[in-house]
N, C-alpha and C positions, 0 to 999 in steps of 0.2 A: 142676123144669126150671131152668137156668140162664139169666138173663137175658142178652141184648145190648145194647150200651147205646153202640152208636158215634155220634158228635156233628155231624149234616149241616152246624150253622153253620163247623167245622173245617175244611171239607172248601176246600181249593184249586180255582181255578173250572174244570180240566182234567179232576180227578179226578171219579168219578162214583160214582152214591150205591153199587151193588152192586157195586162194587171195595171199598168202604169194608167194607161188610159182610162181604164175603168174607175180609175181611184180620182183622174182629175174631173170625172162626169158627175162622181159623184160629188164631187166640192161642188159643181157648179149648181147641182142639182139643190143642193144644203144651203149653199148662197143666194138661192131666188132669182141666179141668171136664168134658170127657167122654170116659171110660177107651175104648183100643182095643175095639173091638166092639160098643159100647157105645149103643143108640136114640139120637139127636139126636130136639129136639123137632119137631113136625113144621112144614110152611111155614105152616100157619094161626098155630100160639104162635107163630114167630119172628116174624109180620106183627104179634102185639097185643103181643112184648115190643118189638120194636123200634121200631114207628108209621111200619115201609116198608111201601109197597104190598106187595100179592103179587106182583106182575111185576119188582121188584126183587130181593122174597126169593128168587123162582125162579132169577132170572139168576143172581144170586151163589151159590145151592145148585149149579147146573147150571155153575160152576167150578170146583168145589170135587171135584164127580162130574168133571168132564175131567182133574183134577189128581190121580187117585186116591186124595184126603184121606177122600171120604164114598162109600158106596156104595149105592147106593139099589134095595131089594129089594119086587117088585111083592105088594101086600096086607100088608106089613108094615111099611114105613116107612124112615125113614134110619139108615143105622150111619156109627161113625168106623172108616176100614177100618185093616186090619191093618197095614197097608203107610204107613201115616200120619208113625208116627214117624218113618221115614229120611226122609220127602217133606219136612216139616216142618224138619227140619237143616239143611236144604241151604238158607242165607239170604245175604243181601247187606246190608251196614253203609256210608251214607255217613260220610265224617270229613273233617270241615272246621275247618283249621286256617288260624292266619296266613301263615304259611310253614313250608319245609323246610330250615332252618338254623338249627345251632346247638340248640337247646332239644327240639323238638318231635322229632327224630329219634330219642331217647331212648324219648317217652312213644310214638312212633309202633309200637315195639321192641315195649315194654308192651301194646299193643292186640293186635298179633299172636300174644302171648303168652297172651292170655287169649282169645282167641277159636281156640286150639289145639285141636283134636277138637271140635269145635262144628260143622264144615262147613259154616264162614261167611265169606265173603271179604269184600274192602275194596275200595271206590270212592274213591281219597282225590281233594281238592278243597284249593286254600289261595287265601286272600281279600285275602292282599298288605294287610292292613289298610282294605282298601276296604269301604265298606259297599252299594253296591251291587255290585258282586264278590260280595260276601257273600251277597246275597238271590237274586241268579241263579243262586247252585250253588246253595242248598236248593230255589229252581222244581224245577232240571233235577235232583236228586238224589230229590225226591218224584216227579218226571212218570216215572222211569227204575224205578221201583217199589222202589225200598231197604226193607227191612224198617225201618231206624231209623236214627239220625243222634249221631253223637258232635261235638259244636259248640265249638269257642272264637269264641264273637262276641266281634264290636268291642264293649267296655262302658266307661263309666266312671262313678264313682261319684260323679261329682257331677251326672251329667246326671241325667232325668226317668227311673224306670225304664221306667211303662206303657207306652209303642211296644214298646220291647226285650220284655217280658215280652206282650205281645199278639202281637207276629209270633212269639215261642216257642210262645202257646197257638193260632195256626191252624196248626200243621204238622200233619197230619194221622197223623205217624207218632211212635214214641216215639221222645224226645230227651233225652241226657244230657249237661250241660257239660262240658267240661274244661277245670281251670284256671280257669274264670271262675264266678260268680256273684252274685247281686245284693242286693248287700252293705245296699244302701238300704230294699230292704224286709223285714228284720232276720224274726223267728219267723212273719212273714207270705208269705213266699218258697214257691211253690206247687213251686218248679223242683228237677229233679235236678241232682245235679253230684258230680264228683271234684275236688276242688280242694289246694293247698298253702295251710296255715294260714301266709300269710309275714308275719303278725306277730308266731305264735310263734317263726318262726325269724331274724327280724330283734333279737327280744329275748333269744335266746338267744346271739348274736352278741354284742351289747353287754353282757351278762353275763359273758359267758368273757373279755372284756376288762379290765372291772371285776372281775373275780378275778383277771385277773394283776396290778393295784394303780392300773389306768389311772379316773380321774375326771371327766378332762377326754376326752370321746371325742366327735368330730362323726358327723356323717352324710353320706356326698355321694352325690348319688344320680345317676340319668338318668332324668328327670324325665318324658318322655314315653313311659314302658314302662308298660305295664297294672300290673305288680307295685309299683310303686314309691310306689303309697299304699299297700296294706296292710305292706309295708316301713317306712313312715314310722310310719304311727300304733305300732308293734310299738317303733318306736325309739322315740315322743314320749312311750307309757307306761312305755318302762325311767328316765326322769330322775328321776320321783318317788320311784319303785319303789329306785333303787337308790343307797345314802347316799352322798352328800359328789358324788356324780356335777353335773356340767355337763355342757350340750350345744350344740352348735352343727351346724345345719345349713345345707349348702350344695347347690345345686342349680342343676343347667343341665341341657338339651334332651342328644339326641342327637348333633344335629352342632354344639354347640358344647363337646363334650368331645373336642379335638383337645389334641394337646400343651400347645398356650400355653395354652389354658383350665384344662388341668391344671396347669399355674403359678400359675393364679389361684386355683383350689380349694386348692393348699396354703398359698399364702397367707394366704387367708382364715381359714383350720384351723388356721396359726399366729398369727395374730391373738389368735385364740380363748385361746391357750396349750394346743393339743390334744396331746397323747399317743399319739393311735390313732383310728384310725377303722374304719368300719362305711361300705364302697365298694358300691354296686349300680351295675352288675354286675362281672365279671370284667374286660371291658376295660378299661374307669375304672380300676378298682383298681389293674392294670398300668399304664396311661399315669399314675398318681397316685406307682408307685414310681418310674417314670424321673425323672419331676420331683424325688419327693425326692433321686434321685441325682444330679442336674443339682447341686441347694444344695447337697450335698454333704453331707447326713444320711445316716443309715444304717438300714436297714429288717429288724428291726424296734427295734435298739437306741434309735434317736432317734423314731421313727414305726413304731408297730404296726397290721398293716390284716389287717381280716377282709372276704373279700369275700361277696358275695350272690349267687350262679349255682352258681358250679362244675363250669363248661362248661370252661373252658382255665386254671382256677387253677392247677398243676399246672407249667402251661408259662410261666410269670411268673417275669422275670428268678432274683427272689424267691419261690420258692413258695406260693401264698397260701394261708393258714387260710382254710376256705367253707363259708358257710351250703348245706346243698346238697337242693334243693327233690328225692321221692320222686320222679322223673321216671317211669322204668317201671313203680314200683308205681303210678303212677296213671292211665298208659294200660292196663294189666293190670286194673285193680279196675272203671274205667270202662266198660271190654268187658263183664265179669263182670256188670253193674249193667244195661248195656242188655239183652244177652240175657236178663236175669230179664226185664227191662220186657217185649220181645216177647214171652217164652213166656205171662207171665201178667196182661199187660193192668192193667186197674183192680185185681186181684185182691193186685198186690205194693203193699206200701206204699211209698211216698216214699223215697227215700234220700237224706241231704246230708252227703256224706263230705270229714270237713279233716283233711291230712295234715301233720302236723308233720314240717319237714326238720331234717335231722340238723347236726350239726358235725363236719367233716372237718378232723383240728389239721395244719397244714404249717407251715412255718419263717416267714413272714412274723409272726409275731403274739409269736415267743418261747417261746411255750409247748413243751415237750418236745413231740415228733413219738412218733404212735402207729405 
């Protein structure tokens, strides 16, 4: 007999204990812990695997019988009916992201991509950065009965993780991150996730610049983007990493990367005596070329920039070389990762997937154009 082993302290104070049950029957059922046609144990084992009452077990059995998951035949017992499979396909994904600009419409592409022939549509939600924004969609996302939830929380790495990582472990349903994870609690990280490795690809930025013979390379960032520490650390270990290299980093907020502030940044970068730089994100990078045009350098002869996005590098005065984070493959792998989580419960292991972004060479940087 296969055991059930769903978690009542999990449970959201809406949700009720033979929903809960009914939802982990139906993974098991989705999972092929018990093949089409196949006896279920009866409601006395499901009461001692589980430690529900009987009037729970029933309820949630007598769901499952209305949903024509199980069929129940008089002196014989329960079956998973034949008709299961289709019934079982037919699911609902919440996804909750920051916004729908710029970045996210890419991985959102990704999602729908990978939940293709699945018979599973999208509830999408965005949290504007807010963090009770944030906890109000996953209430109404669990009360609305979502099979599972693809998350970018608000996180940073310098806060406490325990809150973040305890409101992840009461959602009641499976959850996969995107794009984020919680960097803090290093081989001890219980959480799934898709994510971009963006210190490898911040270091691979600063490398393809140190091989075109640059030494001197800053950093400027936009300081208040979730990416932009693993950004940094990825740049603070190419200095050592890579000979004869200096670094200088410069950093301001969001809204104080306006023009003039971009005056400031190159300043500062020539202070340094820099050669090139390594910009998060794309608009910086462009508002960093104008400025060098204002001085009246030349981009990339006198100032080589590699930017970090590669959302509108392309369309910069100067077309920018970009680090360019798997956006679809990682709303595509992400899909793929929750529907295992749903079909097979406790039974899939963990997944914590980092994708290394690529290098896209364009004329800002010098390098020959692929």
């Amino acid at each position: 007999m296969t055991a059930v082993h769903p978690t009542p302290s999990d449970l959201t104070p809406r949700a009720l204990k033979f929903e809960a049950l009914a939802q982990e029957l139906r993974r098991g059922i989705a999972a092929g812990s018990w093949p089409l046609g196949s006896l279920l144990p009866t409601e006395k084992q499901l009461v001692e695997s589980t430690g529900y009452s009987l009037s729970t077990v029933r309820r949630a059995v007598d769901v499952l019988v209305d949903e024509g998951l199980i069929l129940r035949r008089q002196g014989s017992g329960m079956y998973v009916s034949s008709a299961s499979r289709q019934r079982t396909e037919q699911r609902t994904i919440g996804v909750l992201i920051p916004d729908t600009r710029l970045y996210f419409p890419t991985v959102l592409q990704g999602i729908e991509a990978g939940l293709s022939g699945s018979g599973t549509s999208i509830a999408l939600a965005t949290s504007q950065y807010d963090s009770r924004v944030e906890q109000e969609a996953i209430a109404r996302f669990v009360e609305s009965g979502v099979d599972g939830l693809l998350i970018t929380p608000i996180i940073s790495d310098d806060a406490d993780p325990g809150p973040l990582l305890r409101r992840l472990e009461r959602i009641p349903i499976p959850v996969v991150m995107l794009e984020r994870r919680i960097r803090s609690l290093g081989y001890f990280d219980p959480t799934e996730y898709v994510c971009s490795n963006h210190e490898a690809g911040a270091f691979e930025g600063v490398s393809h610049l140190h091989r075109l013979g640059h030494r001197r390379i800053a950093l400027a960032l936009r300081a208040d983007s979730a990416p932009s520490s693993g950004v940094r650390r990825g740049y603070e270990a190419s200095v050592p990493h890579l000979a004869g290299m200096v670094g200088t980093v410069v950093s301001r907020t969001s809204a104080e990367w306006l023009e003039t502030h971009a005056d400031d940044v190159l300043q500062e970068m020539l202070d340094g005596g820099c050669t090139a730089a390594l910009v998060f994100g794309d608009r910086e990078a462009t508002l960093l070329e104008v400025a060098a045009q204002r001085r009246g350098l030349r981009v990339p002869d006198d100032l080589a920039i590699v930017s970090y996005d590669d959302e509108v590098a392309d369309v910069a005065p100067v077309p920018l070389t970009a680090v360019s984070p798997a956006k679809h493959r990682i709303g595509r792998m992400a899909a793929a990762l929750l529907l295992t989580r749903i079909r097979e419960g406790d039974q899939s292991p963990v997944q914590q997937i980092s994708i290394v972004p690529r290098l896209t060479i364009r004329e800002s940087c010098g390098a020959r154009t692929r």
